[in-house]
PAZAPA-4460 file (N, C-alpha, C; in steps of 0.05 Angstrom, whole numbers, plus 32768, in hexadecimal, padded with zeros to 4 digits):
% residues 202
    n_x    n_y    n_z   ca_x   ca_y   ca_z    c_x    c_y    c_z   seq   type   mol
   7F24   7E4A   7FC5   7F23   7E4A   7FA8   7F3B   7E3A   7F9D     1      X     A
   7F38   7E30   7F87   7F4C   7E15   7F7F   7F66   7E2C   7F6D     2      X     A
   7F7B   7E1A   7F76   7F89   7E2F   7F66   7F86   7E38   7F42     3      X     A
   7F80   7E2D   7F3B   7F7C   7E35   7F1D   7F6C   7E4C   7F23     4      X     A
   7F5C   7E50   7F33   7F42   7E68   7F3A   7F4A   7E7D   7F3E     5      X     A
   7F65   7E79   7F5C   7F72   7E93   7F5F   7F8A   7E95   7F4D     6      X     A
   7F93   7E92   7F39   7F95   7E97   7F1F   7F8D   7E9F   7F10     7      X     A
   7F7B   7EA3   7F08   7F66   7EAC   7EF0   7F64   7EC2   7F05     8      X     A
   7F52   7EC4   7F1F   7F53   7ED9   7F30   7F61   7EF7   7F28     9      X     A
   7F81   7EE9   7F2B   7F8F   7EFE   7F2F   7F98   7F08   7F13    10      X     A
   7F99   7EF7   7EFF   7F94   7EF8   7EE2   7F89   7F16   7EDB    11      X     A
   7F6D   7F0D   7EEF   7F5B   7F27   7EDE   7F63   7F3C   7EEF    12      X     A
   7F66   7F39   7F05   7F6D   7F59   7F21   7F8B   7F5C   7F0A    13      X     A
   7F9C   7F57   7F00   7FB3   7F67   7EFA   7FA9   7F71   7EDC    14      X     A
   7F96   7F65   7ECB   7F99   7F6E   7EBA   7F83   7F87   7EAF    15      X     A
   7F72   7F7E   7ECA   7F61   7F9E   7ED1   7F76   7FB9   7ED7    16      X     A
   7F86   7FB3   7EE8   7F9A   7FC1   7EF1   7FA4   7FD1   7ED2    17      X     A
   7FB8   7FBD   7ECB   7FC6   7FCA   7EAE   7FAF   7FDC   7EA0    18      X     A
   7F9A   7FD4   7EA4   7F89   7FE6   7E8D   7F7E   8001   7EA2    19      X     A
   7F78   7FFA   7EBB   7F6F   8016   7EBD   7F86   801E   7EBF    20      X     A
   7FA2   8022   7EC6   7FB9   802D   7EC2   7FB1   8042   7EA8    21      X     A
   7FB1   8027   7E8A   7FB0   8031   7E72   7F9C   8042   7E6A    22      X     A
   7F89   803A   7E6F   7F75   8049   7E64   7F5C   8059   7E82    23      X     A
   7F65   8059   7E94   7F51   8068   7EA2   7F3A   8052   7EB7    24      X     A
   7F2D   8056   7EC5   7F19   8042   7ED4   7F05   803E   7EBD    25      X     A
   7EF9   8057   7EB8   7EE1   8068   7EA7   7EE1   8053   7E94    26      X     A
   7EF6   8058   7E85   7EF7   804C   7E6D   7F0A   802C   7E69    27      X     A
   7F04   801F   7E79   7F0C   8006   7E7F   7EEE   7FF1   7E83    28      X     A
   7EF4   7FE1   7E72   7ED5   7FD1   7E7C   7EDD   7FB4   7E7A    29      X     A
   7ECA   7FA2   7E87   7EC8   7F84   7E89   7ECE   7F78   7E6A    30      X     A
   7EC2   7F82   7E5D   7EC5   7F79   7E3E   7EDF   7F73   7E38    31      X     A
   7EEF   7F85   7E30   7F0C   7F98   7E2C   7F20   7F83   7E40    32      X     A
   7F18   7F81   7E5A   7F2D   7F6B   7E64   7F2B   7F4F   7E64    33      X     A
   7F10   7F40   7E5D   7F0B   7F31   7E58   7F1D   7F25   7E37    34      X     A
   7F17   7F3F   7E27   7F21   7F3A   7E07   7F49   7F38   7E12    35      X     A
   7F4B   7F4B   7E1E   7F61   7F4A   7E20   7F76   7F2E   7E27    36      X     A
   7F6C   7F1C   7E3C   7F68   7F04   7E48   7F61   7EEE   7E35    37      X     A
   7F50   7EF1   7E25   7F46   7EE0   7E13   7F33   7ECC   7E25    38      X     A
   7F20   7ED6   7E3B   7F0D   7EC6   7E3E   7EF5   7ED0   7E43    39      X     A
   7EDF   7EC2   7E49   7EC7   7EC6   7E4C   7EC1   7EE2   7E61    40      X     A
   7EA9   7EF0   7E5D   7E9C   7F02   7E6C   7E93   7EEC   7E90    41      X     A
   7E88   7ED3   7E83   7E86   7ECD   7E95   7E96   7EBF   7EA6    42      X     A
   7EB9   7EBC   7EA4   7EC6   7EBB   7EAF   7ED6   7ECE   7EC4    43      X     A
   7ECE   7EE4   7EC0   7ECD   7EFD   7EC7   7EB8   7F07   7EE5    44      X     A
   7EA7   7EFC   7EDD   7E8C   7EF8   7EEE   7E89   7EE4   7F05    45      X     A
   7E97   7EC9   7EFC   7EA0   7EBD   7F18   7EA5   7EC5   7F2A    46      X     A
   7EB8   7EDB   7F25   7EC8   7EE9   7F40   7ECE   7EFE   7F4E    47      X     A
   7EBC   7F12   7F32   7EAF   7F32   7F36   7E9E   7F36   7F2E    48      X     A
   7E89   7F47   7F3C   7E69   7F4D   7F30   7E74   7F68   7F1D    49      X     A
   7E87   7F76   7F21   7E86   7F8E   7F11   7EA9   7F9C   7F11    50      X     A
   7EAF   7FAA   7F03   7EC7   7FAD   7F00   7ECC   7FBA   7F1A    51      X     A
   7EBD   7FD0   7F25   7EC3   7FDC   7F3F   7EC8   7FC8   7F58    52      X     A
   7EC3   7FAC   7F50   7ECB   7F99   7F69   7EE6   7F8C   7F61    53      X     A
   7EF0   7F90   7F4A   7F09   7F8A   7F43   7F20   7F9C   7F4B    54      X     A
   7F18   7FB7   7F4C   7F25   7FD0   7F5C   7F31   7FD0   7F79    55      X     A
   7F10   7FC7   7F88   7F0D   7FCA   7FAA   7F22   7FB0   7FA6    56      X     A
   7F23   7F93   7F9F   7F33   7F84   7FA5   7F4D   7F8B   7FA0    57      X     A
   7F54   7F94   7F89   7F70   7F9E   7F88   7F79   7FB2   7F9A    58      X     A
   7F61   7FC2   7FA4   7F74   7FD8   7FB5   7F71   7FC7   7FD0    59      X     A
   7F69   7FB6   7FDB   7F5F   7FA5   7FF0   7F78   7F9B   7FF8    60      X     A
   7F83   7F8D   7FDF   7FA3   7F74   7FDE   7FB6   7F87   7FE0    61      X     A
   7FBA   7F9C   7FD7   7FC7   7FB5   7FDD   7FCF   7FBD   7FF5    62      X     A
   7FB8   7FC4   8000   7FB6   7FCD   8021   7FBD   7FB9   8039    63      X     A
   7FB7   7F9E   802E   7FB9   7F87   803B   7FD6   7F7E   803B    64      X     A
   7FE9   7F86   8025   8003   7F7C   8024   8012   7F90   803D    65      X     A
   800C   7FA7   8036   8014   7FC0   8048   8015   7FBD   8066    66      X     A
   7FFA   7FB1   806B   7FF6   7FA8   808A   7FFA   7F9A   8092    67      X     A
   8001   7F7C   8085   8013   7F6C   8088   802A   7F6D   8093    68      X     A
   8034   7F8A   8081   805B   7F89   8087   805C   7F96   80AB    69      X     A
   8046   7FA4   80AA   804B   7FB5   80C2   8034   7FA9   80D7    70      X     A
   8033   7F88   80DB   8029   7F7B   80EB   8032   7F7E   80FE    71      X     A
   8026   7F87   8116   802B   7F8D   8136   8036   7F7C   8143    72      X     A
   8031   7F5D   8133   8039   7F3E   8145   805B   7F3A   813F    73      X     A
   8064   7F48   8127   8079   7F46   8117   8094   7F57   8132    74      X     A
   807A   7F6F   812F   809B   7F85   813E   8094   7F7A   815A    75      X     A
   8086   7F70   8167   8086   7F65   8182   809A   7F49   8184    76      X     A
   8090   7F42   8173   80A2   7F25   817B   80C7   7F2A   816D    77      X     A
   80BE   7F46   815E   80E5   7F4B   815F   80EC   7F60   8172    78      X     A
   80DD   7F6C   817B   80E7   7F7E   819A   80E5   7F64   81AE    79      X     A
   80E7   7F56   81B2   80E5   7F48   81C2   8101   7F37   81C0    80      X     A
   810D   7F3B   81AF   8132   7F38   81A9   813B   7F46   81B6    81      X     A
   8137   7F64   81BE   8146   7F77   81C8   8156   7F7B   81B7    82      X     A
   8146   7F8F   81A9   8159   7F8D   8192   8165   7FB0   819F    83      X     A
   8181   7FB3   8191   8188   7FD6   8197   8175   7FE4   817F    84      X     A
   8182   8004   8193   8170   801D   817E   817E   801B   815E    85      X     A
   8194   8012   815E   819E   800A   813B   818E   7FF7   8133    86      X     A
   818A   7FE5   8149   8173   7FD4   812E   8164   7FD5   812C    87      X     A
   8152   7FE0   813A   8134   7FE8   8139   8138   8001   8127    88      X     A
   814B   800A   811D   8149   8027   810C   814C   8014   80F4    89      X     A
   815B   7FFF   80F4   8160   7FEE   80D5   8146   7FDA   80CD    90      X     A
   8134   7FD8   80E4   811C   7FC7   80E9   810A   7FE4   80D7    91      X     A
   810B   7FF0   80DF   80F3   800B   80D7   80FA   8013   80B5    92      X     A
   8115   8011   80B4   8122   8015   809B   8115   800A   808B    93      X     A
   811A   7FE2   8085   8114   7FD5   8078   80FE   7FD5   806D    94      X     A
   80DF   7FD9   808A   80C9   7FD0   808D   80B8   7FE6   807A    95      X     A
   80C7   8003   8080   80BD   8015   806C   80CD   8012   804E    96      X     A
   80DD   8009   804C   80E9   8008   802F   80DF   7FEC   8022    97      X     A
   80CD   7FE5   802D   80BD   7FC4   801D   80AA   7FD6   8023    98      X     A
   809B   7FE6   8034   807A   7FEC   8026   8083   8001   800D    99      X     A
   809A   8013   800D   8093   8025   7FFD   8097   8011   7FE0   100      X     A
   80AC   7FF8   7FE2   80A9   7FEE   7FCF   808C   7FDC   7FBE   101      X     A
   807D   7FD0   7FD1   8069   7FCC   7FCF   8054   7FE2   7FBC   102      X     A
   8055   7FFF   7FC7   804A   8017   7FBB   805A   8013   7F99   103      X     A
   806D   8014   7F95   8075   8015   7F7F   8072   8002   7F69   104      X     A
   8072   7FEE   7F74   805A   7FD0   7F64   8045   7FD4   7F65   105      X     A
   803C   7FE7   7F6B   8022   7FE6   7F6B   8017   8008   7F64   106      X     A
   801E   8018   7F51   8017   802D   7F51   7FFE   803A   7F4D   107      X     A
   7FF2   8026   7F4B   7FCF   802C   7F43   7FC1   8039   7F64   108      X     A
   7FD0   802E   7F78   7FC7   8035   7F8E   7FCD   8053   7F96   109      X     A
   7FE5   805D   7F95   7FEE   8076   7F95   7FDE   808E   7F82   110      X     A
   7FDB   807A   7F6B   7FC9   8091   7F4C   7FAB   808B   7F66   111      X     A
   7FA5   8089   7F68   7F8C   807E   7F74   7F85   8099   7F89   112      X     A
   7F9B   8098   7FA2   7F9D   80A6   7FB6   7F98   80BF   7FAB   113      X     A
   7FAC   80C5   7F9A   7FA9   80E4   7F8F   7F99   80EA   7F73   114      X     A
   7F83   80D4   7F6C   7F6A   80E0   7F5B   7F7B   80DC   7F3C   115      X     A
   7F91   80CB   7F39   7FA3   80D4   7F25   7F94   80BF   7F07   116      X     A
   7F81   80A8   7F10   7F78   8095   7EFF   7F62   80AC   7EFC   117      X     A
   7F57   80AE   7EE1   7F3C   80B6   7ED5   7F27   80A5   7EDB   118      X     A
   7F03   80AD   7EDF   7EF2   80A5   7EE3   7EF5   8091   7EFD   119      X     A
   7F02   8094   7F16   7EEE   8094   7F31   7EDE   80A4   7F3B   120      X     A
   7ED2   8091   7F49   7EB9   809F   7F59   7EB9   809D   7F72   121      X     A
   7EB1   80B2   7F85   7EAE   80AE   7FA1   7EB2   80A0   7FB3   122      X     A
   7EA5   808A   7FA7   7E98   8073   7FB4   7EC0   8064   7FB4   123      X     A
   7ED0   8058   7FA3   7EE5   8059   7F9A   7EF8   8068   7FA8   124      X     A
   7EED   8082   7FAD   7F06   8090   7FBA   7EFE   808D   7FDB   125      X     A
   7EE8   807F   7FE3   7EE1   8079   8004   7EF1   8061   8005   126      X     A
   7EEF   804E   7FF2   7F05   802F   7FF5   7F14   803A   7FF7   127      X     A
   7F22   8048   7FE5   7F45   8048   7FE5   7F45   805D   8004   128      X     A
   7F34   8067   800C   7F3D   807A   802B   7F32   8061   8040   129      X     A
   7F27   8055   8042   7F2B   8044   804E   7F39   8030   8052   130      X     A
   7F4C   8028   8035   7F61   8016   8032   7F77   8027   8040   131      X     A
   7F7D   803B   803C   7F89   804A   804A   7F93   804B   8069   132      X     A
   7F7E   8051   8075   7F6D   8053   8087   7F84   803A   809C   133      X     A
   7F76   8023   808E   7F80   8010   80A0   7F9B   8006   80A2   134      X     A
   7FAA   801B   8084   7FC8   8017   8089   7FD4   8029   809E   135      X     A
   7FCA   803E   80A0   7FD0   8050   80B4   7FC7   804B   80D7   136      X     A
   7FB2   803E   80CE   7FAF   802B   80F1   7FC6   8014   80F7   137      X     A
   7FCA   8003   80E6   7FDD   7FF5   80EA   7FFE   8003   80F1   138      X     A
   8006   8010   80DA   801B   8021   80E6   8019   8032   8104   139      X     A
   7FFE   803D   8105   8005   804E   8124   8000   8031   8136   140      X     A
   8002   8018   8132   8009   8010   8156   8016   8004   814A   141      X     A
   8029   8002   8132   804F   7FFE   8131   8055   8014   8145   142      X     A
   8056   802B   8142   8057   803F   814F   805A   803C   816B   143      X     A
   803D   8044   8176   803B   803D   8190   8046   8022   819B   144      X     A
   804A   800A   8192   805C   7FFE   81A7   807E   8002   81A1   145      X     A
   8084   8010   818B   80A4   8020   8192   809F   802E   81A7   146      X     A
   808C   8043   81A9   8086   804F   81C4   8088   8041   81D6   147      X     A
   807D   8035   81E0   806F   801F   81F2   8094   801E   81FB   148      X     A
   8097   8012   81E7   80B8   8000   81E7   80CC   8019   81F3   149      X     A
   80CB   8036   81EE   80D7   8047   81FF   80EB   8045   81E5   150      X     A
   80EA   8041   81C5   80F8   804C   81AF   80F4   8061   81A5   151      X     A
   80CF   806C   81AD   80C6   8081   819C   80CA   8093   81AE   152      X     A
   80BA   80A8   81A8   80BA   80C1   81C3   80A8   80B5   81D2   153      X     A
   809D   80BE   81E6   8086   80BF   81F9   806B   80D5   81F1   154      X     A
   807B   80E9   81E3   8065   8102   81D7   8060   80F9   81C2   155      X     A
   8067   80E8   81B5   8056   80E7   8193   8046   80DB   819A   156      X     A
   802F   80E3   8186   8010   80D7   817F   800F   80C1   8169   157      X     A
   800F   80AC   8172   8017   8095   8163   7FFF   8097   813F   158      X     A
   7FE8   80AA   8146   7FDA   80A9   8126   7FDB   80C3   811D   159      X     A
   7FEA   80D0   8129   7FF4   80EB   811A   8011   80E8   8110   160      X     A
   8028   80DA   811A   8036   80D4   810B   802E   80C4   80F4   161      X     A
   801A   80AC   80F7   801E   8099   80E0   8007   80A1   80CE   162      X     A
   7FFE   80B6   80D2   7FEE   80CC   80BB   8006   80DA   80AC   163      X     A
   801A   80E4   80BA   802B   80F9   80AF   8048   80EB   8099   164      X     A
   8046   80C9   80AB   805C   80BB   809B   8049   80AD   8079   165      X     A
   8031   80A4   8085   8028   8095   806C   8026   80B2   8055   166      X     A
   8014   80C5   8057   8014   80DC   8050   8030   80E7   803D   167      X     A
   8042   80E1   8048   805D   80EE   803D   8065   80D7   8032   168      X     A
   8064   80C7   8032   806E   80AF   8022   8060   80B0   800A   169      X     A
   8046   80AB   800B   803B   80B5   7FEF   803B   80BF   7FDF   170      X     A
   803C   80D7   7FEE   8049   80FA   7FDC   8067   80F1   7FD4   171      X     A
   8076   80E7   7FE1   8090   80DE   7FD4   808A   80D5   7FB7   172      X     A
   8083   80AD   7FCA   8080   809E   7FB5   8073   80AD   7F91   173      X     A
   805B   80BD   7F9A   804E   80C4   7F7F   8064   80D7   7F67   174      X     A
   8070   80E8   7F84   8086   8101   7F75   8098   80F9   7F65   175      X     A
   80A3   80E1   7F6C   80B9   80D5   7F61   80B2   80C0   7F4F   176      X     A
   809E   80B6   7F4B   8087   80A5   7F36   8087   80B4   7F22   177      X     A
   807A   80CB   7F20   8073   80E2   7F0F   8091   80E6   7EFE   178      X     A
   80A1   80F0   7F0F   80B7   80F0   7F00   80CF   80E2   7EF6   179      X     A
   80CA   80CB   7EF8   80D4   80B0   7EF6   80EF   80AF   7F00   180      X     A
   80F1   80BA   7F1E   810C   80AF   7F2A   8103   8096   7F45   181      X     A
   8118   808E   7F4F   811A   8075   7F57   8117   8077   7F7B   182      X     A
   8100   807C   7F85   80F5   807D   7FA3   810C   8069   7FAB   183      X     A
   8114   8057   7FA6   811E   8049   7FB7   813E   803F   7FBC   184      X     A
   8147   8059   7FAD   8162   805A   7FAE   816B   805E   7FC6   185      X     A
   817E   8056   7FD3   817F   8058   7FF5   8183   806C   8006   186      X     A
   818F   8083   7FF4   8191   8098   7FFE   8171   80A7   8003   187      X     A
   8167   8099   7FF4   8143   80A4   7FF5   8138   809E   800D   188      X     A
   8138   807D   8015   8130   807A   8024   8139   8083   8037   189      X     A
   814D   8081   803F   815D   808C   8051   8155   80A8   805F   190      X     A
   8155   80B2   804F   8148   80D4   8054   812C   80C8   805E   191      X     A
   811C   80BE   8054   80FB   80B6   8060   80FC   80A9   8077   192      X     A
   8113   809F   807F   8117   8094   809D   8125   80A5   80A7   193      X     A
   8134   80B5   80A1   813D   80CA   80BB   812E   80DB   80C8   194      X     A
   8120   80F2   80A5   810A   80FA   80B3   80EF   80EB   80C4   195      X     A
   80ED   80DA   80C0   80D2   80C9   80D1   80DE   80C1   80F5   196      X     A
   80F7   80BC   80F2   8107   80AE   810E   810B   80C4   811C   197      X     A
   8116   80DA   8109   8118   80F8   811B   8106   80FC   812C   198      X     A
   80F4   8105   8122   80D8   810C   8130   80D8   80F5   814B   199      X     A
   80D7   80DE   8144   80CC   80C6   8155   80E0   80C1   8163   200      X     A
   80F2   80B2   8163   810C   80AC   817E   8113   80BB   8191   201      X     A
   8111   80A8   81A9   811A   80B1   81C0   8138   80C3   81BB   202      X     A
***
């Protein structure tokens, strides 16, 4: 797609965003962001058949940035430094304190998780558990090759921890959303990596 395209693209995915934020899924329509934008219906239509495909893509780019950070090719080719257990604890640090920041640019995903946007439907809440889904696959073989690597335990279950870390991060991220304090003050994170390394380190 030429860039002017993925422009306009993302044009419309953020400003779908701002409005179901504002006003709900339900009550958000093609019209309404189109007026908002100041262009055509059928500019709109180039690049989504319906607002619910403007959704699945946003939660898609979402899930996609997430799995990105916690690309398997990433922590292999930096265990392969030899790196010590301090830096692989400062490696784990970082890597979770850019997804949770990612979550916080992006809070439509979190309202999402916990049903918090008005008017989804099923169908909606199977994307976002499948978007899910594959962030939590990606994290458990970060996991398993710390294992592998003889950083983790030997007894953890590499998709029962990364059920229990994505899970609690969430519940963080949303708790502290809600009440408008700052997830990512360091002492925050901090605590979200001790408890997670506790459990897991040799």
């Amino acid at each position: 797609m030429p860039q002017k395209g993925e422009r306009r693209k993302q044009q419309i995915i953020d400003t779908a965003k701002e409005m179901f934020l504002e006003k709900g899924y339900q009550s958000t329509h093609i019209g309404q962001v189109c007026e908002r934008l100041d262009i055509a219906r059928g500019t709109v239509y180039q690049y989504f058949g319906n607002k619910k495909e403007i959704l699945y893509t946003l939660i898609d780019n979402i899930s996609e940035k997430i799995q990105n950070l916690f690309d398997s090719d990433l922590l292999c080719n930096y265990l392969e430094t030899k790196p010590s257990k301090e830096d692989v604890i400062g490696f784990v640090r970082k890597t979770l304190s850019s997804g949770i920041e990612i979550l916080l640019n992006e809070p439509i995903m979190i309202k999402l998780i916990f049903r918090d946007i008005s008017g989804i439907d099923s169908k909606i809440i199977k994307h976002v558990n499948k978007a899910l889904e594959a962030v939590k696959y990606v994290i458990a073989k970060e996991i398993a090759e710390l294992k592998k690597n003889h950083f983790f335990r030997e007894d953890i279950d590499p998709f029962i921890t990364s059920n229990f870390l994505v899970g609690g991060v969430m519940m963080i991220v949303y708790e502290y959303d809600k009440k408008g304090l700052d997830v990512l003050k360091s002492e925050v994170i901090d605590s979200i990596v001790k408890n997670y390394l506790n459990g897991a380190l040799v």
